[in-house]
KEKE-3310 file (N, C-alpha, C; in steps of 0.2 Angstrom, whole numbers, plus 5000, padded with zeros to 4 digits):
npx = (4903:4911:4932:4938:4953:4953:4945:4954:4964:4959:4955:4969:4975:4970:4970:4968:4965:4954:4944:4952:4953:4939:4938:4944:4935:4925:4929:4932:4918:4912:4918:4915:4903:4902:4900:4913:4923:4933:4948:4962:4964:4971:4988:4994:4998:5015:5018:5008:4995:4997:4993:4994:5000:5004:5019:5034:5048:5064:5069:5080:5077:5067:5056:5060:5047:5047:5041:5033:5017:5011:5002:5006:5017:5005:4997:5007:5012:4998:4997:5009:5002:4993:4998:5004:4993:4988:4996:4997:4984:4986:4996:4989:4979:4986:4994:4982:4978:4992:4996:4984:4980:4989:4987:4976:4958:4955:4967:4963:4952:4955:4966:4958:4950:4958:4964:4950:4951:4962:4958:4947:4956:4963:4952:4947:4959:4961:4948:4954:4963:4957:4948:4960:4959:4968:4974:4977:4990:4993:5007:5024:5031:5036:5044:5048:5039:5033:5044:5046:5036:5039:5051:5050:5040:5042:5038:5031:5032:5042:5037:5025:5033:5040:5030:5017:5024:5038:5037:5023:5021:5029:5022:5016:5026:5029:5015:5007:5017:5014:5000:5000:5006:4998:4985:4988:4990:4978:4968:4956:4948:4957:4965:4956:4955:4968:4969:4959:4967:4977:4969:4966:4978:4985:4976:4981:4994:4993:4986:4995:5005:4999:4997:5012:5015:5008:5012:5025:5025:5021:5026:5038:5048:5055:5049:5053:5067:5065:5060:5069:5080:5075:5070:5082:5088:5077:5076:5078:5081:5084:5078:5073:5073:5061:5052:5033:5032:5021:5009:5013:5014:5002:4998:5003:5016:5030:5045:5054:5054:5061:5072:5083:5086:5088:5092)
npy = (5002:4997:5000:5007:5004:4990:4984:4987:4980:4968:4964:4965:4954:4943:4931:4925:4928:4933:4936:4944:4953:4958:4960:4973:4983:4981:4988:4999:5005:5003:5014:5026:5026:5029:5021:5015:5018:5033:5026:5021:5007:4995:4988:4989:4974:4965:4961:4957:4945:4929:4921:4903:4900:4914:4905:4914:4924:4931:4946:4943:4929:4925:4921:4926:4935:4938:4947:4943:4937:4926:4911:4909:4919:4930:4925:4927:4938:4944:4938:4947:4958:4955:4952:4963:4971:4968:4967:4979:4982:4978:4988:5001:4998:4998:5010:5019:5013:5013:5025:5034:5039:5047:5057:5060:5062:5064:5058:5043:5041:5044:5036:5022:5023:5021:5009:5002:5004:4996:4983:4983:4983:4972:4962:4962:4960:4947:4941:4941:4932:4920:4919:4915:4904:4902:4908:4917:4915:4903:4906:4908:4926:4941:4945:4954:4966:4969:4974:4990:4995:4989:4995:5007:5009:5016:5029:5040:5050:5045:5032:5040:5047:5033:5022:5027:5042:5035:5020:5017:5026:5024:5013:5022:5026:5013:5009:5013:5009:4994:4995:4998:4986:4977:4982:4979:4966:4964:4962:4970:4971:4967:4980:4990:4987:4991:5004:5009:5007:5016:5026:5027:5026:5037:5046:5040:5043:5057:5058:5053:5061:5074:5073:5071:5083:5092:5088:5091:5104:5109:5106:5115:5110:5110:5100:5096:5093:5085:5073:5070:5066:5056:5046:5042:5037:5029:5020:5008:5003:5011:5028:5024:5032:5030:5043:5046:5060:5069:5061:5060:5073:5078:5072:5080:5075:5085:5086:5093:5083:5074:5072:5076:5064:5053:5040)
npz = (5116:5102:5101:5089:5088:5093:5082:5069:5074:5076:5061:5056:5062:5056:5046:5034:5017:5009:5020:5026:5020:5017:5031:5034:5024:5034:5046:5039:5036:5046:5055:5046:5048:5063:5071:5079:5091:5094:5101:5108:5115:5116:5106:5092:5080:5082:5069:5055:5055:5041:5029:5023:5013:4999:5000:5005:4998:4999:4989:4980:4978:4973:4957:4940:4933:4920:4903:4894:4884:4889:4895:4908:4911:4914:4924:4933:4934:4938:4948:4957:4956:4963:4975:4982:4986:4994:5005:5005:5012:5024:5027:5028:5038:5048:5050:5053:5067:5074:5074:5074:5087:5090:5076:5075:5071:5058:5053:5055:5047:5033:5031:5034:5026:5014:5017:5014:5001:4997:5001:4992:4979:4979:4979:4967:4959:4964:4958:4949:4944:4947:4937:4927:4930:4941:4959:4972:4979:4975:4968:4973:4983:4985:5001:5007:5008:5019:5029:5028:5035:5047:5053:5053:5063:5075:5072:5064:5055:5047:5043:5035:5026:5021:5016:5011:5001:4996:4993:4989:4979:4969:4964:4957:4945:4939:4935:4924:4913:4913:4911:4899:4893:4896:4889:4876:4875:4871:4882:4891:4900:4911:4908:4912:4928:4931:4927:4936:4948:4947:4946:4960:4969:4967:4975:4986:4987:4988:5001:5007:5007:5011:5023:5030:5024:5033:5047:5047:5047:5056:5067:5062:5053:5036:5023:5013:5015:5027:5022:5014:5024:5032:5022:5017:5028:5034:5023:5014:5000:4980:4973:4959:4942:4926:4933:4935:4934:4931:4938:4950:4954:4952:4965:4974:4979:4972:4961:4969:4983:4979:4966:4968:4978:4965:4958)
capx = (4905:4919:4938:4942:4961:4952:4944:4960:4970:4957:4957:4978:4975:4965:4975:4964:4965:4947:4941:4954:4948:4931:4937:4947:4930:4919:4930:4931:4912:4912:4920:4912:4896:4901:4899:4920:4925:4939:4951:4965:4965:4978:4993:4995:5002:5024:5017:5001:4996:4998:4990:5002:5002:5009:5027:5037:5052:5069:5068:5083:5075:5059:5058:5059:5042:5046:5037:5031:5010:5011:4999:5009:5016:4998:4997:5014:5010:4993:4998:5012:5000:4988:5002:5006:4988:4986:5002:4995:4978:4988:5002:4984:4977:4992:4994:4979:4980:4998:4998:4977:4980:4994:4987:4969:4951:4954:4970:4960:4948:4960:4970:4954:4948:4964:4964:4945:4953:4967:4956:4944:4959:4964:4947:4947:4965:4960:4946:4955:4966:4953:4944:4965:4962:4974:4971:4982:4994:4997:5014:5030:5027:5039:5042:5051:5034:5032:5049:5047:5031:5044:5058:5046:5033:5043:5039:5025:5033:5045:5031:5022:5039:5043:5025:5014:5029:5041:5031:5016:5023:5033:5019:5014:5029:5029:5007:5007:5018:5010:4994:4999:5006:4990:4982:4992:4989:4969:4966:4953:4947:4964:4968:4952:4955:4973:4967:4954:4970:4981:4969:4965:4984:4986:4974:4982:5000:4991:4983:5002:5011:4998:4999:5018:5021:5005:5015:5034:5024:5018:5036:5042:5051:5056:5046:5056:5071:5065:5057:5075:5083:5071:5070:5092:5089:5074:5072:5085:5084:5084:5075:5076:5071:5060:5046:5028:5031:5014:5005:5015:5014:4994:4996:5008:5024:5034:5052:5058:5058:5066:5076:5093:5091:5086:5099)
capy = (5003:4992:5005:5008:5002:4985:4984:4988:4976:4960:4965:4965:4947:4941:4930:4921:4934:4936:4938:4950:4959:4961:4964:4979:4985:4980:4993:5008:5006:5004:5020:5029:5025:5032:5013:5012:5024:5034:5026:5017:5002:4989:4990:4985:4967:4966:4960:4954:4939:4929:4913:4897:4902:4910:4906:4921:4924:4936:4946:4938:4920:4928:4918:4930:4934:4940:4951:4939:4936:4919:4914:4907:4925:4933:4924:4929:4945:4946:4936:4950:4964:4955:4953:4970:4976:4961:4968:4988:4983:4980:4995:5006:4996:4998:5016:5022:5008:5014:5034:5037:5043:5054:5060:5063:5057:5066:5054:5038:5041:5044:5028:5018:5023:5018:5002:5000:5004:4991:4977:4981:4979:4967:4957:4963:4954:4940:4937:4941:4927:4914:4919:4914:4898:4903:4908:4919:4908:4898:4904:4912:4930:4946:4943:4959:4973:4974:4979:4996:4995:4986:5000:5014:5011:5023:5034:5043:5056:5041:5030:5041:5047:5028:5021:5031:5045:5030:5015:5018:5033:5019:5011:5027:5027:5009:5005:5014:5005:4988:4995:4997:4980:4972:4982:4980:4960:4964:4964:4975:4970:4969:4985:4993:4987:4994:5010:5011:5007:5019:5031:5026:5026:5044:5048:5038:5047:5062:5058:5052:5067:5080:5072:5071:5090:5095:5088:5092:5113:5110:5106:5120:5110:5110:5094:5092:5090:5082:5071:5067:5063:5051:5042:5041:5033:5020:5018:5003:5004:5018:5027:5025:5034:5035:5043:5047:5066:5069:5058:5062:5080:5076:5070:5084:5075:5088:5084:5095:5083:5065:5073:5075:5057:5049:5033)
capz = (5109:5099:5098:5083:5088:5094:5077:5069:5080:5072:5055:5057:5063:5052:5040:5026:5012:5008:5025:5028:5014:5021:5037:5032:5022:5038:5049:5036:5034:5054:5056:5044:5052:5071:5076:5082:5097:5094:5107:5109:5120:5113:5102:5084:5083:5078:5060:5053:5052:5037:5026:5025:5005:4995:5003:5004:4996:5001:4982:4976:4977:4967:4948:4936:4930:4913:4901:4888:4885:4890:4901:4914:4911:4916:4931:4938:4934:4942:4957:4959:4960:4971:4982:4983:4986:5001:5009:5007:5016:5030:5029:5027:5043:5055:5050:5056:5072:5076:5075:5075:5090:5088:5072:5075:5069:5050:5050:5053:5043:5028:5032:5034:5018:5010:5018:5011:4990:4994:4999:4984:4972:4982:4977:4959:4959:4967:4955:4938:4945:4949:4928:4923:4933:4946:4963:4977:4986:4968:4966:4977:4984:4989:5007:5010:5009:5027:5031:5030:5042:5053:5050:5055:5068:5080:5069:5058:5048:5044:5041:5030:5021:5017:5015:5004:4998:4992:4990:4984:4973:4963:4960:4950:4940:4934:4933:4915:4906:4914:4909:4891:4890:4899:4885:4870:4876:4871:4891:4892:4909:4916:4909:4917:4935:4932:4928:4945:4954:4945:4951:4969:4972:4966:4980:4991:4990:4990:5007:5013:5007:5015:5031:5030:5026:5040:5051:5049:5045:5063:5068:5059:5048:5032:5022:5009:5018:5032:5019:5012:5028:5033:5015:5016:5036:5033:5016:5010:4992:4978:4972:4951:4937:4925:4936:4933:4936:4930:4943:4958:4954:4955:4973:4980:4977:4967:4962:4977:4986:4976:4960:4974:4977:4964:4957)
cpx = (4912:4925:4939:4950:4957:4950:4948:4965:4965:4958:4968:4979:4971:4969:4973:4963:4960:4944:4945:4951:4940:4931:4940:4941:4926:4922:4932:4925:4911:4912:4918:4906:4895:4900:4906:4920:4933:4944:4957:4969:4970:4982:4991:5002:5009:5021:5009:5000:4995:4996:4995:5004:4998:5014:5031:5045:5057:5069:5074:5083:5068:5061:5057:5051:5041:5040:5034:5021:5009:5005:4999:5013:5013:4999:4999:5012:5002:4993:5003:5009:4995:4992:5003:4998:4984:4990:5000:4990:4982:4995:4995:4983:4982:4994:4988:4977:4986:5000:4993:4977:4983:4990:4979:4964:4952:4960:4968:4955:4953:4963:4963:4951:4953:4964:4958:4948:4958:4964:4952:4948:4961:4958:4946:4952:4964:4955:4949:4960:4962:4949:4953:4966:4968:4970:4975:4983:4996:5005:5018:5028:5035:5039:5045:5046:5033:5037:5048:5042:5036:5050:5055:5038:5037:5040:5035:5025:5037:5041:5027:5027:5041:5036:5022:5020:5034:5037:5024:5016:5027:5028:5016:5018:5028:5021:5004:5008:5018:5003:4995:5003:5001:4986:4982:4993:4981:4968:4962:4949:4953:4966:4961:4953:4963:4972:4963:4963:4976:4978:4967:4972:4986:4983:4977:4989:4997:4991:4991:5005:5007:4998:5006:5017:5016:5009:5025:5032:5025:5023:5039:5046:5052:5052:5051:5062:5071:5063:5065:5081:5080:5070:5077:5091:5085:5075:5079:5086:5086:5082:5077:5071:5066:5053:5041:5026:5026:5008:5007:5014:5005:4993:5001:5015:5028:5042:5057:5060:5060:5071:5082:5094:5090:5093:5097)
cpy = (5000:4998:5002:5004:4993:4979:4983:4982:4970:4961:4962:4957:4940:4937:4927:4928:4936:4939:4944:4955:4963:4963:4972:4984:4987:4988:5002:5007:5009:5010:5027:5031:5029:5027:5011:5020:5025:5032:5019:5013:4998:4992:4986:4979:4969:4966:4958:4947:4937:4923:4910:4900:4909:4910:4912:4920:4930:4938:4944:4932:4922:4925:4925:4932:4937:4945:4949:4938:4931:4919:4912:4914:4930:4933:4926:4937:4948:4945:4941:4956:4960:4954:4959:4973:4973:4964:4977:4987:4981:4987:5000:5004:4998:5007:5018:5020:5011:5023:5034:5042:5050:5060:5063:5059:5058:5060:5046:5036:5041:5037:5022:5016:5021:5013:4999:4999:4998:4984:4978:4979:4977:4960:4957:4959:4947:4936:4938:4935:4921:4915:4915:4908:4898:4904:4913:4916:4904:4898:4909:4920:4935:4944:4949:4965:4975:4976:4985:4998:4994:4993:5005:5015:5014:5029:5037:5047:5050:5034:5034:5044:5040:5027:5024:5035:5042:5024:5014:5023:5027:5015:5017:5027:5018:5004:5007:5011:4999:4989:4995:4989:4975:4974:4980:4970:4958:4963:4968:4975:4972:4977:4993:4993:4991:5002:5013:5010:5012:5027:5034:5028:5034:5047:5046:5041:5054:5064:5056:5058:5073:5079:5074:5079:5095:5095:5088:5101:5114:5109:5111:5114:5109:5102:5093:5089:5086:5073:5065:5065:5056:5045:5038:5036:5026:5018:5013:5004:5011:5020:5030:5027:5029:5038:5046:5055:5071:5067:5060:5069:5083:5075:5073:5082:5077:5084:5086:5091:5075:5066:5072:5068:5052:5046:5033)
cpz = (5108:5099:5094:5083:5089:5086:5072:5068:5074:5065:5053:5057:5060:5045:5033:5024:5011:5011:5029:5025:5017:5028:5039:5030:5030:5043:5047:5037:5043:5056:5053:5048:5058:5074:5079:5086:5095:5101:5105:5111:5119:5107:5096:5086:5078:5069:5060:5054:5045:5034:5025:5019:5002:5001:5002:5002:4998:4992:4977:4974:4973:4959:4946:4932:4922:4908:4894:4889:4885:4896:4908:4917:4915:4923:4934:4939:4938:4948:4960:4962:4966:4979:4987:4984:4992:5006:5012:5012:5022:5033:5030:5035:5049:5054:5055:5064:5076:5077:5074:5080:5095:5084:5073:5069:5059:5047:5048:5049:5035:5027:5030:5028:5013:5011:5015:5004:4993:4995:4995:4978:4974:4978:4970:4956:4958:4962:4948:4940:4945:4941:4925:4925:4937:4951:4968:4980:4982:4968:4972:4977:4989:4998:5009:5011:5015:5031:5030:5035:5047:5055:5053:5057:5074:5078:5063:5054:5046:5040:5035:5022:5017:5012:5006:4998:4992:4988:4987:4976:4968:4961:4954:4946:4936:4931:4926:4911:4907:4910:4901:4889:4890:4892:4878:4870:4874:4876:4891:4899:4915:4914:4914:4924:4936:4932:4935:4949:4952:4950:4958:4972:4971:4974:4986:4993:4994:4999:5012:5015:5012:5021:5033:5030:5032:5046:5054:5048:5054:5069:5068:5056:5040:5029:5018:5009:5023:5029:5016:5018:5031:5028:5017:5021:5034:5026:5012:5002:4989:4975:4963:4948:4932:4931:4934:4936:4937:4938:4950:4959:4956:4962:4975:4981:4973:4968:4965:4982:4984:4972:4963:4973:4971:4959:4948)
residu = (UNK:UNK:UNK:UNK:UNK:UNK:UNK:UNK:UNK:UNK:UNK:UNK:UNK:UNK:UNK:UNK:UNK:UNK:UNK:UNK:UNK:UNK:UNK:UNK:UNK:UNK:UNK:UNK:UNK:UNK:UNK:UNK:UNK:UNK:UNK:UNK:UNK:UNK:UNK:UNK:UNK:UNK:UNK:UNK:UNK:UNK:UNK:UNK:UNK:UNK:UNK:UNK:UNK:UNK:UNK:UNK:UNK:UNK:UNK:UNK:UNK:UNK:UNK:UNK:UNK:UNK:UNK:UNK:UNK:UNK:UNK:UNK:UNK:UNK:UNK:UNK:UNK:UNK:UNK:UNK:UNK:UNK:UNK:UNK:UNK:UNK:UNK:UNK:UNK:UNK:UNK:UNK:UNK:UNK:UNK:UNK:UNK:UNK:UNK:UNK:UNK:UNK:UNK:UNK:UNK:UNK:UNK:UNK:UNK:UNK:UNK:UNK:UNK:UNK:UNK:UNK:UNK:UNK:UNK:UNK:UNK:UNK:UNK:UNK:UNK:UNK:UNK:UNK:UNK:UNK:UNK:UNK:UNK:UNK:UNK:UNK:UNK:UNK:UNK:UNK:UNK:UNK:UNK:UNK:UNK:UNK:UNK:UNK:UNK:UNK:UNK:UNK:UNK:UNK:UNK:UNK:UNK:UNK:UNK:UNK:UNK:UNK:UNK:UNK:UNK:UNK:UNK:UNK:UNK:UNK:UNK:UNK:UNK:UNK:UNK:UNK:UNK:UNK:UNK:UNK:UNK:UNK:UNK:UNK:UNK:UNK:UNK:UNK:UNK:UNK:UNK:UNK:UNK:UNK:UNK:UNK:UNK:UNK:UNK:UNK:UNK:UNK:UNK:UNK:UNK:UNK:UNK:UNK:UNK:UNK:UNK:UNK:UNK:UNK:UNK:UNK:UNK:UNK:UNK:UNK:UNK:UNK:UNK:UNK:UNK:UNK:UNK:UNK:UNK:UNK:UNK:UNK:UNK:UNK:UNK:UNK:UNK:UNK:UNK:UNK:UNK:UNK:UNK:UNK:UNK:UNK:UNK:UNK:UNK:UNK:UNK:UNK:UNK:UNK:UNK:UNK:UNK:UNK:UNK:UNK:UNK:UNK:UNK)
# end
């Protein structure tokens, strides 16, 4: 029988977008199934691999995408979330690949299934770009999302404190008021796949934070504060206001543990 980590491991290195996408799909279903053995033979690779295009940029060489309804506008704007939902499907994949065996079968199952939503809105992405005449890899592309995977693979409470906790949680605070300008553009397609992803990723902190405070109870330590030492150490930027105190407070992140720090 194929490990689960071997599985894992090809997906990770799998670097044409679409085939990633379904390979990500192929090992949550796998998994589900009882067709991957819990085991963990090989390592997760330093990085992913990655298609030629798009080019990656340090985010202060990034054009400005603007907030006009232009539709060279649109683009940029869909090309940014599909980036960000290309780059998850491997932060979910190497999650459960890099601590599964720490964490146990209930963690990779979680993770897996998260990496499953990111390549679906990964694909719903990819085609509302290909209906605008566009395509992923068209234009310039954050280069800096896998830094904090890189930052905190020693380490799983630091890992799911940046990850889900940080990252993902901002995307709760700012996927409203895209959705109401997607909408308020008559988008009513784009504002529907923003809504599915508004509420996959709720699920998706949720599933970071309960793991995180499982595992610093089981420690005995305190989450919220453990939660805030770890953010100060890996987490380079800051974390700014307004936030979607509603949505986070839906997946377990109360403002116990960000209000201290937030900029």
């Amino acid at each position: 029988m194929t490990t689960v980590a071997s599985a894992i491991r090809a997906a990770l290195l799998t670097a044409d977008p679409r085939a990633k996408a379904m390979a990500a799909r192929d090992v949550a279903r796998g998994w589900r199934l009882g067709r991957l053995d819990f085991a963990f033979d090989v390592p997760m690779p330093d990085a992913p691999a990655r298609p030629d295009a798009p080019e990656l940029l340090p985010p202060n060489r990034m054009p400005k995408r603007g907030k006009g309804g232009s539709e060279r506008g649109r683009i940029a704007l869909w090309h940014s979330l599909a980036h960000i939902e290309f780059v998850a499907i491997d932060l979910a994949l190497d999650m459960a690949g890099r601590f599964g065996s720490e964490m146990g079968e209930e963690f990779v199952s979680d993770f897996l299934s998260v990496a499953a939503d990111e390549a679906m809105h990964f694909a719903l992405l990819d085609r509302k770009l290909r209906a605008l005449g566009s395509s992923y890899g068209a234009l310039p592309a954050h280069g800096g999302l896998w830094q904090a995977a890189a930052a905190t693979k020693h380490d799983v409470a630091a890992r799911l404190a940046v990850v889900p906790m940080v990252l993902e949680a901002r995307g709760l605070d700012v996927t409203p008021a895209t959705l109401q300008r997607v909408r308020s553009q008559g988008d009513e397609h784009g504002a529907r796949i923003l809504t599915r992803i508004l509420a996959d990723e709720i699920r998706h902190v949720a599933i970071g934070t309960r793991h995180f405070v499982a595992h610093c109870e089981k420690s005995g330590e305190s989450p919220e504060n453990r939660w805030k030492s770890l953010v100060s150490t890996h987490f380079r930027g800051a974390l700014k206001p307004p936030f979607n105190d509603s949505a986070r407070l839906a997946a377990g992140l109360s403002r116990d543990f960000y209000a201290s720090l937030a900029q």
